[in-house]
N, C-alpha and C positions, 0 to 999 in steps of 0.2 A: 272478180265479182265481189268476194267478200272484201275486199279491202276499197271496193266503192262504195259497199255498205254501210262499212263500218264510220266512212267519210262521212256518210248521209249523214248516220247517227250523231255521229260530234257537233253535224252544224244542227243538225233541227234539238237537241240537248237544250233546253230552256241557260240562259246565262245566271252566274252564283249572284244571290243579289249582293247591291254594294251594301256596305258598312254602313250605317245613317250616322246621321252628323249628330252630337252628343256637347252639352254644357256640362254636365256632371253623370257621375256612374251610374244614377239612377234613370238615366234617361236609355240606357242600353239595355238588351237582352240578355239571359242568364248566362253566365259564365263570361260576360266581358265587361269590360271598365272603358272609363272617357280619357282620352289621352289625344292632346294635340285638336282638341275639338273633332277627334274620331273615336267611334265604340271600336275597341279593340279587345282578341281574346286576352282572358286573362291569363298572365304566366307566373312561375312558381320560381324566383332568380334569388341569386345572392349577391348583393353589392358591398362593395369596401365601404369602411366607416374609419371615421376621421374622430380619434381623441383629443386630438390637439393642433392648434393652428398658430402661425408667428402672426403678425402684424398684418401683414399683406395676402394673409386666406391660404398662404400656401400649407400645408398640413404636410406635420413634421412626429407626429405621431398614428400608428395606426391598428385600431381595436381589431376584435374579431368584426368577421362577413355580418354581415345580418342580412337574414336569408326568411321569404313570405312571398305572398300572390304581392305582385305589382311593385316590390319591394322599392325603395328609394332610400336615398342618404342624403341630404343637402346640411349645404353648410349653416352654421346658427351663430348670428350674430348677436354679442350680447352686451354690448356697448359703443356706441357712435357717436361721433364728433357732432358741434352745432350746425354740420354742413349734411350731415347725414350721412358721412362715409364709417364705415368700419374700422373700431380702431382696438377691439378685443372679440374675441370670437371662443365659444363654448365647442363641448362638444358637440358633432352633427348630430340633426334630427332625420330620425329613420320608421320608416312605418311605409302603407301605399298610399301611393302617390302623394306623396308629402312632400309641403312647400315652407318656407318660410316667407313674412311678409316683415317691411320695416312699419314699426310701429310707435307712433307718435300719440303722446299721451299730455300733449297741449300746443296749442296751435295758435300763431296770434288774430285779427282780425282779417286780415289778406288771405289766410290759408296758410302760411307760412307754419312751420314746427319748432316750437321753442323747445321743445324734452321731448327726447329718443328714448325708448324702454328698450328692452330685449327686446329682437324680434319675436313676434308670434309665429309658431310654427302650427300644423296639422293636414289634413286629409284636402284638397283642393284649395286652401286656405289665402284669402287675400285680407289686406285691411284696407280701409275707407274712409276718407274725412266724414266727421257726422256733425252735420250745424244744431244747436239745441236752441237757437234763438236766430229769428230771421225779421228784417227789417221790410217797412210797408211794399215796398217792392220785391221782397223773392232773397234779398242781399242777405249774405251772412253775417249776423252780428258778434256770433260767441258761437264756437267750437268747443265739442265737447273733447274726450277721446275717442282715436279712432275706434271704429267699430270693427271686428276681426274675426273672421268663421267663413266656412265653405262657401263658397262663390257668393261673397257678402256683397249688397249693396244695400246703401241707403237711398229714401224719397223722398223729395219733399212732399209736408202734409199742409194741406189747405185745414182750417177750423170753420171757415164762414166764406161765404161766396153772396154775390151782388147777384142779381136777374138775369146778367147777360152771361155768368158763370166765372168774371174774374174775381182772384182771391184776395179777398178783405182782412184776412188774418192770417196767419201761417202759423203751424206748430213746430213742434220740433221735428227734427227728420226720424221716418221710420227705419230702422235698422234690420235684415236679417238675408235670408237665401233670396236668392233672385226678387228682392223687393221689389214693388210699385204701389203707388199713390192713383187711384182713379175719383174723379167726379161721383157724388151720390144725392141723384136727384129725390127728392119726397113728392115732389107735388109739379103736373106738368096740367097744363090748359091741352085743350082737345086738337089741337095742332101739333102735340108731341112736347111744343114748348117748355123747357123749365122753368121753375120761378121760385123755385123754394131750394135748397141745397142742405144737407145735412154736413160734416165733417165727411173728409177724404174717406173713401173704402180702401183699406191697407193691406196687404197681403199679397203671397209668392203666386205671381200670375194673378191677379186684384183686377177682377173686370165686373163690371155692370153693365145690364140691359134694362131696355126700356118694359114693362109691363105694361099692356090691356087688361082693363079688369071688365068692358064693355064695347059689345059691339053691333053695331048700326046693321040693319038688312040686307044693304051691301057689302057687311062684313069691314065696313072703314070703323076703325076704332073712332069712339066717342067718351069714352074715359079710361084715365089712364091712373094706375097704382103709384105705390113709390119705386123707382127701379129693385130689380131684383140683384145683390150681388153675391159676386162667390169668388173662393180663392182658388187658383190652380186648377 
């Protein structure tokens, strides 16, 4: 009897919830980090560290542990060929969850990389082409350096938009965490329609809504504001 009980209990136990799915460690609950696009707990490790490396990455010297929550060692590349391969390598970069990225600090008009820097290394760290001038259609003219920080993306920014909402000028690209570039309407006719456009609204998670500032007896909007935006 007890051991039906006990059966019972197990299965009617509500199930542990999963893990939620995670872009960076801020997106997790207290005491875990983003790993693998999964919140995972945090742990307290010691990983080998690399002082020195031949040609070919293989490490031929080796420092003390380096020992923290989520600890990492990766390799740091600190000089590459015109093809982008590694042809001198620094000491590893060590810290949590720490990346290196190749990082290109001129680029020709195709997107192509004329000059390799160090890599950037840090905490989630990618690098990014960033266009600083873009041609009537969307095209990249001139690249700047790439841009390089925790889950970095760049967007393209519209300056000026036509009636129907396509973009008559482009700016440079915005750079930073989880960037985006959205639409920012000023001025909409009572059908919701836009007709006026202000420069791109920028920012990590950059969304805009439409705003009512009036509304009809049946509650149908009959004038409308400039959209409201916000970031994140």
């Amino acid at each position: 009897m007890a051991g039906a009980l006990g059966a019972w209990a197990a299965a009617a136990a509500p199930a542990a919830p999963s893990l939620s799915v995670c872009k960076v460690a801020a997106d997790c609950p207290p005491e875990h980090t983003c790993a693998d696009g999964r919140c995972v707990k945090v742990q307290v490790r010691c990983v080998r560290r690399c002082e020195r490396r031949d040609g070919r990455g293989k490490c031929i010297e080796h420092g003390a542990d380096v020992c923290g929550r989520d600890a990492t060692c990766v390799p740091k590349c600190t000089r590459r060929d015109g093809s982008g391969h590694c042809i001198e390598y620094g000491r590893d970069a060590c810290g949590d969850n720490m990346r290196c990225a190749k990082h290109c600090s001129m680029r020709d008009s195709h997107g192509k990389c004329m000059v390799w820097e160090a890599d950037a290394c840090g905490r989630d760290l990618v690098c990014v082409p960033q266009c600083v001038r873009r041609g009537a259609r969307g095209e990249c003219m001139v690249h700047g350096a790439d841009a390089c920080g925790p889950s970095m993306r760049c967007a393209r920014t519209c300056e000026d938009r036509d009636g129907n909402g396509s973009c008559l000028a482009h700016g440079p690209d915005t750079c930073g965490t989880e960037m985006s570039c959205v639409p920012h309407c000023v001025r909409r006719g009572t059908d919701g329609r836009c007709y006026a456009h202000e420069a791109d609204f920028c920012g990590e998670g950059a969304v805009c809504s439409k705003k009512c500032i009036r509304r009809g007896p049946s509650g149908a909007c009959v004038e409308y504001g400039a959209d409201v935006c916000r970031r994140g």
